[in-house]
Structures are given as structure tokens and as C-alpha cells.
C-alpha positions in Angstrom: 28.0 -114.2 -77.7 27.7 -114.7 -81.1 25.9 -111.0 -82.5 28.6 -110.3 -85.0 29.8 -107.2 -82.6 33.4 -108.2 -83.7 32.4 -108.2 -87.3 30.2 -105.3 -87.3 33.1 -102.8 -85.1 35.8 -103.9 -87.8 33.6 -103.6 -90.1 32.5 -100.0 -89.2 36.8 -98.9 -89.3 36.6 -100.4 -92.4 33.6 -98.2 -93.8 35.4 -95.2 -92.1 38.3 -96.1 -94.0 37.0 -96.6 -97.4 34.7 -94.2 -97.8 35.4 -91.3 -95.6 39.5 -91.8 -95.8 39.7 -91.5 -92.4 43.0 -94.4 -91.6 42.5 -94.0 -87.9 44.7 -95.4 -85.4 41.4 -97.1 -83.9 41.7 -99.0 -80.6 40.3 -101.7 -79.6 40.1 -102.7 -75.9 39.5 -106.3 -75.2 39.3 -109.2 -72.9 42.6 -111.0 -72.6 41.0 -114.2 -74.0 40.1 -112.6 -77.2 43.0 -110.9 -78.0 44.2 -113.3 -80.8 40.7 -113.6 -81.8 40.3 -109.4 -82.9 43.4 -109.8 -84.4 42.6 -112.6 -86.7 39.4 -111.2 -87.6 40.5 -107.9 -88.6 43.3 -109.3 -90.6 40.7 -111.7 -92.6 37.8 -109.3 -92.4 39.6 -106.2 -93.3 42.1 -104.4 -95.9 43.3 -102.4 -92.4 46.9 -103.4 -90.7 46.4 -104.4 -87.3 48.6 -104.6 -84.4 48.5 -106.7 -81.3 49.7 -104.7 -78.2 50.4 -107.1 -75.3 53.1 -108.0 -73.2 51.3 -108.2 -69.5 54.6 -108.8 -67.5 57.1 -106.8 -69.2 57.1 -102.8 -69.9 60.3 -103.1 -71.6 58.9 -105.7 -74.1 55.4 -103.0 -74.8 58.7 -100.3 -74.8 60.3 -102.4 -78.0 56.9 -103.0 -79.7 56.4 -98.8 -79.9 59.2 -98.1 -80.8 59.8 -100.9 -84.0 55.8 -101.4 -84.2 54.3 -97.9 -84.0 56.1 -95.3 -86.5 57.5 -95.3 -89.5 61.5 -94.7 -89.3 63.2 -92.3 -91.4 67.0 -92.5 -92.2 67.3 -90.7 -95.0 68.8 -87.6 -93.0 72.5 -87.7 -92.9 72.1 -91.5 -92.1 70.3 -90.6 -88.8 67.3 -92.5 -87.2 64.7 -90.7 -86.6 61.1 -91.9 -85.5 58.1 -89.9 -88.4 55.5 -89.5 -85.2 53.1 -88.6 -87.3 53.0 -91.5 -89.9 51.6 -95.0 -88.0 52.7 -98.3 -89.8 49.3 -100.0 -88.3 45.1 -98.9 -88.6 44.3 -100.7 -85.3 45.8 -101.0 -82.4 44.1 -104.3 -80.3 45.2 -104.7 -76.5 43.7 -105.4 -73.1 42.1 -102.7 -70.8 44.8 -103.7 -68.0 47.8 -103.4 -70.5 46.4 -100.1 -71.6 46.0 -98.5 -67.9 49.4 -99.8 -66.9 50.3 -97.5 -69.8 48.6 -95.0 -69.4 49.0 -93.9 -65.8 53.1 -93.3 -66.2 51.6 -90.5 -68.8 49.3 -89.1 -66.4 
């Protein structure tokens, strides 16, 4: 506790950012209890917009948060909605290894 690994990973996206233009998304997989903490950090540490990705008991909640959270939305065809996959309104994306595999394994 208390090498700077935060500081220096953030920092790191950061370098990648400025310098090689590379805007990521970059994930970040952390313990439950330091959730908050990434996310503070990267906000006051970095230039990068940041996202926190948790909602343990709910899949519906983690549902809403990539679909308003995730992609920029484009209505300016025929007044439809449509979701720009490409174009990701956030740099980092910070969420828990067990929020990520519940996730993940309904892609698999």
C-alpha cells in the first residue's frame, strides 16, 4: 500500500493519451473497496473522463448505465435514436472483477 500504483496506471492512460492519441476505452479492474477511490483519482489526476461501472445486485441497473453511460446518441436522423457504437462518451471504464464476469459470461 502506498507505491503510487494508482497514480502511476492513470498516469500511464494519460501519457498514452497525450502523446500517442490513443483515447482508449481503458479498464480498470478493482477491489470493491477502492472503487470510489480510482475514480476520484483519475478525475483529479487526469484530463481523461472516467466512468464508474457498478451495480452488484442489479443487471438491469449495469443495463441503464450502457446504454445512457457508454455511447454517444445520435438523433439527428429523421428524429430517430440511434446509439454511435463507435464513439465512447468515457476514457476509463473502473468496475470490480465480479461485476465484470457477471457480465461477461451472458456474452460468452
Amino acid at each position: 500500500m502506498g507505491l503510487g500504483k494508482t497514480i502511476m496506471t492513470l498516469s500511464l492512460f494519460e501519457h498514452l493519451n497525450r502523446i500517442y492519441k490513443l483515447k482508449g476505452p481503458y479498464l480498470i479492474l478493482a477491489p470493491l473497496t477502492t472503487l470510489e477511490h480510482w475514480k476520484r483519482i483519475a478525475d483529479e489526476w487526469t484530463t481523461l473522463n472516467s466512468v464508474l461501472y457498478y451495480d452488484p445486485g442489479s443487471a438491469e441497473g449495469r443495463s441503464e448505465i450502457r446504454f445512457w453511460e457508454w455511447f454517444y446518441t445520435d438523433v439527428t436522423y429523421k428524429g430517430q435514436i440511434t446509439q454511435k457504437s463507435e464513439l465512447y462518451k468515457f476514457n476509463i471504464i473502473i468496475t470490480s472483477f465480479e461485476v465484470f464476469m457477471q457480465d461477461l459470461n451472458p456474452i460468452i
